[in-house]
C-alpha positions, -999 to +999 in steps of 0.1 A: -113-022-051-087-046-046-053-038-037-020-058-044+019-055-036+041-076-048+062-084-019+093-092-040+097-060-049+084-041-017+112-028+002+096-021+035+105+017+030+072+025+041+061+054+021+027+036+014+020+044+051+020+078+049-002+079+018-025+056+031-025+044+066-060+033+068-050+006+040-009+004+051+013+001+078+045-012+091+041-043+119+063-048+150+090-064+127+090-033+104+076-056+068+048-041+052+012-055+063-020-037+041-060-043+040-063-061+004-098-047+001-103-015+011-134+005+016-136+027-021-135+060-001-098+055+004-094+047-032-074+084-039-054+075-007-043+041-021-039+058-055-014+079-044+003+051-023+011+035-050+023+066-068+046+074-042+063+037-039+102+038-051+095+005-066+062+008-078+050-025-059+012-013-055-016-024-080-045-017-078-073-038-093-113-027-098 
């Protein structure tokens, strides 16, 4: 599984971190930072990340 935000649209409003905070999480200067491949046991976690971002920024790709 590969995972990609498009970081023009990501707002940093962080959602995707509560969904998913093996994969996302906010750094010291509060922008988004993520694990672009992911282990496929957190694939419902990342599924519902990008289900829960505002601005539907999260892909995911097989």
């Amino acid at each position: 599984m590969k995972v990609v935000v498009d970081m023009n649209k990501c707002q940093d409003h962080g959602q995707c971190v509560f969904a998913a905070p093996d994969v996302f999480s906010l750094d010291d200067g509060g922008h988004l930072a993520y694990v672009s491949d992911p282990d496929d046991a957190l694939r419902e976690e990342v599924e519902e990340a990008a289900d829960v971002c505002p601005l539907q920024a999260i892909r995911i790709e097989a």
